[in-house]
C-alpha positions as CSV (number, residue, x, y, z in Angstrom):
1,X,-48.2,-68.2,-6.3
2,X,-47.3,-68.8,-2.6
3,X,-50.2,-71.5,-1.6
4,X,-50.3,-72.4,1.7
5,X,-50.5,-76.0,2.5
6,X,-53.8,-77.6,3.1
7,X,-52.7,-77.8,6.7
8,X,-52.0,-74.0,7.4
9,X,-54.9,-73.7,4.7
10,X,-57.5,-75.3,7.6
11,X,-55.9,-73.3,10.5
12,X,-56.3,-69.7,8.7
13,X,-60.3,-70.5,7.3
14,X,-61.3,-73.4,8.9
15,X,-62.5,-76.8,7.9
16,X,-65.6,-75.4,7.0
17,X,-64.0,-73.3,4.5
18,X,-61.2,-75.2,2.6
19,X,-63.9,-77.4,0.0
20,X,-64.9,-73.8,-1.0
21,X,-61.4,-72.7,-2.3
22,X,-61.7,-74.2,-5.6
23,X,-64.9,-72.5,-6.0
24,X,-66.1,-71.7,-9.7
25,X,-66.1,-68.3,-11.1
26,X,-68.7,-66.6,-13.8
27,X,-66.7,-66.0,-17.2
28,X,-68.0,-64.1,-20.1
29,X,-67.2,-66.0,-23.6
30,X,-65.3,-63.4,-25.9
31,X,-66.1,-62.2,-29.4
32,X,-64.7,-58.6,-31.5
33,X,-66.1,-56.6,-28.9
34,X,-64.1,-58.4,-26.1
35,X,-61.8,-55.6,-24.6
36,X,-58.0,-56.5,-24.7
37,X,-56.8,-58.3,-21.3
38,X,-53.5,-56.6,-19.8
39,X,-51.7,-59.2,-18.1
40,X,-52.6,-62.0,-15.4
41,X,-51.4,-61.2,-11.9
42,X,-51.3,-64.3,-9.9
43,X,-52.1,-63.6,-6.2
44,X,-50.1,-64.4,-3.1
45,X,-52.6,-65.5,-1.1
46,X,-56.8,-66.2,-1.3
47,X,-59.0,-66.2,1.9
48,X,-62.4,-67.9,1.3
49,X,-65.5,-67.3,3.7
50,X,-67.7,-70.6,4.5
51,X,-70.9,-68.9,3.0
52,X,-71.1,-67.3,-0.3
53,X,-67.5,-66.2,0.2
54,X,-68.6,-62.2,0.8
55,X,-66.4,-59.6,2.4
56,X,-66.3,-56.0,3.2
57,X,-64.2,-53.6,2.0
58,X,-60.8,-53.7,3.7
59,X,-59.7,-50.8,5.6
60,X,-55.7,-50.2,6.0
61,X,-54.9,-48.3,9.3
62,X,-51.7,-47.7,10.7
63,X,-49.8,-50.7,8.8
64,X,-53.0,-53.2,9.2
65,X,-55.5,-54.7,6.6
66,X,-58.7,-55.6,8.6
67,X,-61.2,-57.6,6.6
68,X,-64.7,-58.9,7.5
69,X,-66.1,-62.2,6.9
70,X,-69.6,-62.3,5.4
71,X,-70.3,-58.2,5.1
72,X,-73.8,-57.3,3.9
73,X,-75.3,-61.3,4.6
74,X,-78.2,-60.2,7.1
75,X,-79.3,-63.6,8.2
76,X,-79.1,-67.2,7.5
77,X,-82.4,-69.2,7.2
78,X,-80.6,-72.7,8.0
79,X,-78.8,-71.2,11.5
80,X,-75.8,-69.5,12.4
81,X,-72.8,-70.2,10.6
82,X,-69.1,-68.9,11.4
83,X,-67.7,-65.8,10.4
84,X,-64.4,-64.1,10.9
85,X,-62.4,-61.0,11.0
86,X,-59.1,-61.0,9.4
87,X,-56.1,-58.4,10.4
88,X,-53.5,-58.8,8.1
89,X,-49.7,-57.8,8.1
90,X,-48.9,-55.7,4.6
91,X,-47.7,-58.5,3.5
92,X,-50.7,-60.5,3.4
93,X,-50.2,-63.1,6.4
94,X,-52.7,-63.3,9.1
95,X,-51.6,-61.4,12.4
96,X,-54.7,-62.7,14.0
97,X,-57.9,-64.3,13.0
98,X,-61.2,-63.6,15.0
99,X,-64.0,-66.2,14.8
100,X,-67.9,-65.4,15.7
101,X,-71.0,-67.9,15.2
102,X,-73.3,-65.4,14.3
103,X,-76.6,-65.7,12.3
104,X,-75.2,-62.6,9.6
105,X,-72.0,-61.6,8.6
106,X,-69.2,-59.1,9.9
107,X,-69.3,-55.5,8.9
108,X,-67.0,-53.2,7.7
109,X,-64.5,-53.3,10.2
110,X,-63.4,-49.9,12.2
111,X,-60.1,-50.0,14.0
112,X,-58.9,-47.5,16.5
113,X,-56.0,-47.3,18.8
114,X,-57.2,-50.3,21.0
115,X,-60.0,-51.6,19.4
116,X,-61.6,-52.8,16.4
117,X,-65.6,-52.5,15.9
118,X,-67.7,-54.8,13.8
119,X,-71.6,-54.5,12.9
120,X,-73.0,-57.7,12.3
121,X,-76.0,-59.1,10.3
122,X,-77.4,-60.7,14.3
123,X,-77.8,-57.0,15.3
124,X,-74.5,-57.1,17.5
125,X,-72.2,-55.1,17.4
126,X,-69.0,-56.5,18.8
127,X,-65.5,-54.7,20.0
128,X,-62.2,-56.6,19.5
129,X,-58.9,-55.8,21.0
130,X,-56.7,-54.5,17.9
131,X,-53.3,-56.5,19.3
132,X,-54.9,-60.0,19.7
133,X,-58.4,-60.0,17.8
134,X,-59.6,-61.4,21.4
135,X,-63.5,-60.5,22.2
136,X,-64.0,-57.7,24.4
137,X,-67.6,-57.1,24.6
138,X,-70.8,-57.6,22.7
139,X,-73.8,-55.6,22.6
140,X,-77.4,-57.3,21.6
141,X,-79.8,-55.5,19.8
142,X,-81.6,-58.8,20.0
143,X,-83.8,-60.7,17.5
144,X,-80.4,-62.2,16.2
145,X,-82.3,-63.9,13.4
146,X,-84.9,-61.6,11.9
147,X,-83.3,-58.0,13.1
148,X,-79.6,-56.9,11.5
149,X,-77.8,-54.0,12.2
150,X,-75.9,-51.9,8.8
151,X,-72.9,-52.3,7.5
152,X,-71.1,-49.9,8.4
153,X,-70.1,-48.0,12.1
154,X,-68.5,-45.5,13.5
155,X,-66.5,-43.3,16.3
156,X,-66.4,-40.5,17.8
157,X,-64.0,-40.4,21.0
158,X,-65.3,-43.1,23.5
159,X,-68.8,-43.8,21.5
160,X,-69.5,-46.5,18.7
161,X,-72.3,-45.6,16.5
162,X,-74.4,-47.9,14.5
163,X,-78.0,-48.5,12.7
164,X,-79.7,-51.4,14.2
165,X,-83.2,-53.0,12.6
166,X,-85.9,-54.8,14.2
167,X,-84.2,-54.8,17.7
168,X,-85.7,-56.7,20.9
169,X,-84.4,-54.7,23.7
170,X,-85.6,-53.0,26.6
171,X,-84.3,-49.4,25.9
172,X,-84.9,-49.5,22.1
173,X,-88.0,-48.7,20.7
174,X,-89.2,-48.7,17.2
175,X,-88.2,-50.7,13.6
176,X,-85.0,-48.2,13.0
177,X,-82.5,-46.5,14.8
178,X,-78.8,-45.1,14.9
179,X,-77.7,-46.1,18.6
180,X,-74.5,-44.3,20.8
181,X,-72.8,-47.1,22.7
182,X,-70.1,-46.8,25.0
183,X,-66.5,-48.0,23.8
184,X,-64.9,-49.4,26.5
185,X,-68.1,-51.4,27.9
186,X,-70.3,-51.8,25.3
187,X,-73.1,-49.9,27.4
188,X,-76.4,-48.0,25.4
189,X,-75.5,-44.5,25.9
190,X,-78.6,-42.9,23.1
191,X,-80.6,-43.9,20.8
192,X,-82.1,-41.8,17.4
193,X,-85.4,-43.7,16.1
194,X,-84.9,-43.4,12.0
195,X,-88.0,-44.2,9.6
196,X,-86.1,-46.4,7.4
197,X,-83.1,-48.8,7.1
198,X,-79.7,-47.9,6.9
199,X,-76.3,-50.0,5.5
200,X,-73.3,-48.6,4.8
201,X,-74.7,-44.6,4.9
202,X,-73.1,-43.5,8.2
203,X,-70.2,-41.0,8.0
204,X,-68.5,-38.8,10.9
205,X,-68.1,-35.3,9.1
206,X,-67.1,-31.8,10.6
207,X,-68.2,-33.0,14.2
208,X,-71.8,-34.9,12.9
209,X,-72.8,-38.0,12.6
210,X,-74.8,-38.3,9.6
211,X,-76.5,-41.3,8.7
212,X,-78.2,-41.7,4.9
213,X,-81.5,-44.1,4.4
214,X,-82.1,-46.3,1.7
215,X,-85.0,-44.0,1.1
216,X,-83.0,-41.0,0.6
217,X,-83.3,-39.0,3.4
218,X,-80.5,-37.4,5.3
219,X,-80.3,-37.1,9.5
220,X,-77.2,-35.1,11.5
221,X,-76.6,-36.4,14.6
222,X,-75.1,-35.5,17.6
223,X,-72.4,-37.8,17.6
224,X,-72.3,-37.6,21.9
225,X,-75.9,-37.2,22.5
226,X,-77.9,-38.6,19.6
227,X,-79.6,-35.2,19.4
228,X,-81.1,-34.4,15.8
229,X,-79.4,-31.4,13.9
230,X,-81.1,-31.6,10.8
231,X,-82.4,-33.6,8.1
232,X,-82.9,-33.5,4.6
233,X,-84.8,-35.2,1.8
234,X,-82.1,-36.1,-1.4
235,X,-85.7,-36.5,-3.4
236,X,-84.3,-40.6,-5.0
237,X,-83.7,-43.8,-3.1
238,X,-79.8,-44.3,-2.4
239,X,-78.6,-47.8,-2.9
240,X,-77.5,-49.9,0.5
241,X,-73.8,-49.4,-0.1
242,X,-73.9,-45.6,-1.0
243,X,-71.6,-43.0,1.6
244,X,-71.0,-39.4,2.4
245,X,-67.7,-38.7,0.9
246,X,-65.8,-34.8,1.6
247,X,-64.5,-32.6,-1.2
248,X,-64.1,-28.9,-1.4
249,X,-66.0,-28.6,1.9
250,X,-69.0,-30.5,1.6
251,X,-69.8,-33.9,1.5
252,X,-71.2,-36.0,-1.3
253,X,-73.6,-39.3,-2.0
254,X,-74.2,-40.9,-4.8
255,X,-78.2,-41.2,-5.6
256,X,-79.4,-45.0,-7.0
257,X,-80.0,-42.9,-10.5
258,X,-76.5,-41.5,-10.4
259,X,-76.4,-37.8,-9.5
260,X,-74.1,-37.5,-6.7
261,X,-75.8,-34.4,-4.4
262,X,-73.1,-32.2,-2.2
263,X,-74.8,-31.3,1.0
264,X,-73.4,-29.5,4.2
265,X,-72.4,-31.8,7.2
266,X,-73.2,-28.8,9.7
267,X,-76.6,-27.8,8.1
268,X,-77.7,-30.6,6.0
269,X,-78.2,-27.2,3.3
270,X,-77.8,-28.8,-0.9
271,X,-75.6,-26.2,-2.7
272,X,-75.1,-28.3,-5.3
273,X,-75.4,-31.8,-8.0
274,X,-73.5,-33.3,-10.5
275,X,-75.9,-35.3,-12.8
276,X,-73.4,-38.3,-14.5
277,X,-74.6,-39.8,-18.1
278,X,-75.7,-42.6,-18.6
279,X,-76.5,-45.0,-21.6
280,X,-80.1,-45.6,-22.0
281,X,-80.0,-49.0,-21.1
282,X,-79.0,-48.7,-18.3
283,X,-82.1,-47.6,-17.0
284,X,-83.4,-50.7,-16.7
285,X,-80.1,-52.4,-15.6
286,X,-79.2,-53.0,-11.6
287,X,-78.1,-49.1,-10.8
288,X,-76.0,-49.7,-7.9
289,X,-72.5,-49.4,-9.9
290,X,-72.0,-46.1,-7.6
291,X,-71.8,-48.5,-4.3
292,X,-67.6,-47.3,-3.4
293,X,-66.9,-45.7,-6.5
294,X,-66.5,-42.4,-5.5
295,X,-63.3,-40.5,-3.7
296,X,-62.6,-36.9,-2.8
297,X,-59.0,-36.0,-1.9
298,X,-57.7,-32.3,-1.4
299,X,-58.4,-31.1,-4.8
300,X,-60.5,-33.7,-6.4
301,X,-63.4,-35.7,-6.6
302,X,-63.1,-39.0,-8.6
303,X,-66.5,-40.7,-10.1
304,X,-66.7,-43.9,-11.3
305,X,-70.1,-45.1,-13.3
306,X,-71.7,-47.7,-14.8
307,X,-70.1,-46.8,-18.5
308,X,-66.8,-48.1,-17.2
309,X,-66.0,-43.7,-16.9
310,X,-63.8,-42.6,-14.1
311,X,-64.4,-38.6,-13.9
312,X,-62.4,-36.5,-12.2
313,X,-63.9,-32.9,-11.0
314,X,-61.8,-29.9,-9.8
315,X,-62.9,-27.7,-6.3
316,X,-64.6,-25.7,-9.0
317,X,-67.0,-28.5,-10.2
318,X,-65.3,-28.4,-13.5
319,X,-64.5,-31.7,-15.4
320,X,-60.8,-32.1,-15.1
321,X,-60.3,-35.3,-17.2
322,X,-62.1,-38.5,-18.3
323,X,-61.0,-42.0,-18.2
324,X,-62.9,-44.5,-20.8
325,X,-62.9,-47.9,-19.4
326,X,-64.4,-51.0,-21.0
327,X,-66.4,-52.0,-17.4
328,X,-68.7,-50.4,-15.1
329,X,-66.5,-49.1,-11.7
330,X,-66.6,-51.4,-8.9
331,X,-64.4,-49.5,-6.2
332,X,-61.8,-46.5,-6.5
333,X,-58.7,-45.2,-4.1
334,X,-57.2,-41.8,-4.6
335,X,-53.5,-41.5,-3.7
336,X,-51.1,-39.2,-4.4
337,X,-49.4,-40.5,-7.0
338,X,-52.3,-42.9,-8.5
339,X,-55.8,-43.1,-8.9
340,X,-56.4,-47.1,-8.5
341,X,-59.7,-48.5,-10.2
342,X,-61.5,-51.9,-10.6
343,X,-63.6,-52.4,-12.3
344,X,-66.3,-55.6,-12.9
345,X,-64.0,-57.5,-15.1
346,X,-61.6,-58.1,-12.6
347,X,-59.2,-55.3,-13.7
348,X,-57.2,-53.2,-11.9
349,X,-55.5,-50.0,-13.2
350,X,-53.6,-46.9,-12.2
351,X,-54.7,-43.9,-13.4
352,X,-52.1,-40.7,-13.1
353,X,-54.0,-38.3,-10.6
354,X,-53.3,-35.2,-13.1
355,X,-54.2,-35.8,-16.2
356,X,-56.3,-39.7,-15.9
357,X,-53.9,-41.6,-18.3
358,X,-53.7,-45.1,-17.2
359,X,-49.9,-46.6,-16.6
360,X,-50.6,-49.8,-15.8
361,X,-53.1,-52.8,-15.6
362,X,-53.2,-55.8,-14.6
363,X,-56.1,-58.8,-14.3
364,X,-57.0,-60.1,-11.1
365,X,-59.0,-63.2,-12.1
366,X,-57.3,-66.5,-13.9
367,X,-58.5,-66.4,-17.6
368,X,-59.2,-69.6,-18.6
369,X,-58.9,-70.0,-22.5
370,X,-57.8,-66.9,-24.7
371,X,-61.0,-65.8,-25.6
372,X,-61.9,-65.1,-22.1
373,X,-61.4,-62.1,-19.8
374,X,-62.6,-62.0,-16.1
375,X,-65.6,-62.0,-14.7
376,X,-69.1,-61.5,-16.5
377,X,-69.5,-57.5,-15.7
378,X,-72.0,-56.9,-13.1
379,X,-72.4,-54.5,-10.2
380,X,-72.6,-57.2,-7.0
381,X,-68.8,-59.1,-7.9
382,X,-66.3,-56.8,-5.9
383,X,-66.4,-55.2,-2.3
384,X,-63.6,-53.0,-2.7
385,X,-59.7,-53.2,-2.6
386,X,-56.6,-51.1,-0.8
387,X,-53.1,-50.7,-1.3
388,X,-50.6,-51.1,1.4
389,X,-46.3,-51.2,0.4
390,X,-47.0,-52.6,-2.5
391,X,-49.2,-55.1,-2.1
392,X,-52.8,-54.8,-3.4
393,X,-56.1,-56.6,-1.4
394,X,-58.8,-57.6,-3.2
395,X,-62.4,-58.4,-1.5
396,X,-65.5,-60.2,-2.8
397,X,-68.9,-59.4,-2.5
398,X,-69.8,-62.7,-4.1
399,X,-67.8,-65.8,-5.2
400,X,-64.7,-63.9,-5.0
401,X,-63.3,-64.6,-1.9
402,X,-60.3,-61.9,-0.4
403,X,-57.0,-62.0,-2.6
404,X,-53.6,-60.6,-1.8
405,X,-51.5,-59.6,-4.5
406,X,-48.1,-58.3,-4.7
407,X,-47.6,-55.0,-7.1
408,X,-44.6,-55.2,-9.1
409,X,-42.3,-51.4,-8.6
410,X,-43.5,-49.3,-11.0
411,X,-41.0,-48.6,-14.0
């Protein structure tokens, strides 16, 4: 491993950061019904965050990992603390490090040409300039403390779109809402009142905004006027992290009890479910291992559950194949040539897209005596992880920190 000294250590995190970097992990003690381990892969480089070390997902665009510091923390009852935005080269080093006091964490990033747009748990939502990570404008929900905005945003041509809560401003009224602000001054353009909470549910598909409540109701928006198109009632609560995904024309969520419902973007019309099996004890397990673990490419959806099965379904609906992993799913990418899955032991695999047999693995947390293997499963340890030239990033959502690795050239 390439460990920076503790000098370059402090300028990358902070002071604040560096006593959290030998931070403990949760390991599960082994017996005969520990799954093998495939091999240790030491990372490159770790990046810790000063409080609870949680991240989003990281999102590759155009040849740059952005990461957020912190996603998902709403609020802090002892005061602000200091969160940051990474951008990453491919290779793992820092092109630039942005740093915000905030009394929440940093969303899921969302780059564009010029900028890159940040929800954050103070019910800001802040726009950096994508060469330098420099501050270009902020704009206040207000009640920075008890209010938070969701997870995730969006963009649709010079618009930002996010979900605020419990806002103190002037031209917002209400508990909930999906607001329109300008992106290139940070100006209220609309405002959509919403009767419950939203977090990473917002997804731009075939021209709407549609934004998903923990509740389970569906809303199309106007993404330029905030205008309703339609909404519709998906009849179960969706957990915080669940989002629209596209396949075979219509988009699909992931319910908190595991059917994944298609719906129409342009109607908000269900034509159809898939219903995934479960174990009965996981009934009265947590039931948010669907948070990121489902992807539609061109001619497949890929479903990962809480069994530790990856499921891949034809444009037909059909079960193509079935991958039988020894963990519940924690976060999937579909590629062309691989089908990537991790799952809550800290393993990641590659799955061949056509047929779901696995070619390699690898473990992406230190074992500590042989009898050990990763993390204790559960559905809260990853945020997610992306592939870029080889190198593989790995994010936290608690006491995991954000790990570069570097993929050895397949054989």
């Amino acid at each position: 491993m390439q460990s920076l000294s503790r000098r370059q250590l402090l300028g990358v995190l902070g002071a604040g950061a560096a006593g959290l970097a030998g931070g403990g992990y949760w390991f599960v003690r082994g017996g005969s019904n520990t799954p093998d381990c495939p091999e240790y892969l030491e990372p490159d480089r770790e990046f810790w965050e000063s409080t609870f070390d949680a991240w989003s997902e990281p999102v590759v665009d155009d040849g740059t990992v952005f990461v957020g510091g912190g996603a998902g923390i709403t609020w802090m009852s002892s005061g602000s603390r200091m969160f940051r935005l990474l951008a990453l080269e491919p290779s793992g080093e820092p092109k630039w490090v942005a740093r915000r006091e905030l009394a929440g964490g940093i969303g899921l990033p969302r780059p564009t040409d010029d900028r890159v747009f940040a929800s954050t748990g103070a019910n800001s939502l802040l726009a950096f300039d994508r060469e330098t990570g420099g501050l270009e404008w902020e704009f206040d929900a207000g009640r920075n403390v008890e209010g938070q905005m969701g997870v995730a945003t969006l963009v649709h041509d010079d618009t930002v779109i996010a979900s605020v809560n419990d806002p103190d401003h002037d031209e917002l009224e209400g508990s909930n809402a999906v607001v329109g602000v300008s992106a290139s001054e940070g100006e209220l353009q609309w405002e959509t009142e919403l009767d419950a909470r939203v977090s990473n549910g917002l997804a731009l598909l075939e021209g709407t905004a549609v934004v998903a409540t923990r509740e389970g109701t569906l809303t199309g928006v106007d993404p330029e006027t905030g205008d309703r198109r339609w909404e519709t009632d998906l009849e179960e609560a969706l957990d915080w992290g669940s989002r629209p995904v596209s396949f075979a024309g219509d988009a699909w969520l992931p319910r908190e009890d595991g059917t994944l419902v298609a719906f129409d973007p342009e109607s908000g019309s269900i034509p159809d479910r898939i219903s995934v099996e479960r174990a009965d004890d996981d009934r009265d397990d947590e039931t948010d291992g669907f948070v990121q673990a489902v992807q539609g490419t061109d001619d497949a959806l890929y479903v990962g559950d809480l069994n530790g099965t990856v499921t891949a379904y034809d444009v037909e609906r059909s079960e193509r194949w079935r991958y039988e992993g020894s963990a519940r799913i924690a976060a999937l990418e579909a590629e062309t040539d691989a089908v990537g899955v991790l799952d809550q032991r800290g393993v990641y695999t590659e799955l061949e897209p056509e047929t779901g047999d696995a070619s390699r693995a690898f473990l992406l947390v230190d074992v500590r005596d042989d009898d050990r293997c990763g993390h204790v499963p559960s559905d809260r340890r990853f945020a997610g992880f992306a592939t870029i030239r080889h190198t593989l990033v790995v994010t936290g959502r608690v006491m995991f920190g954000a790990r570069v690795y570097r993929l050895p050239r397949p054989r």
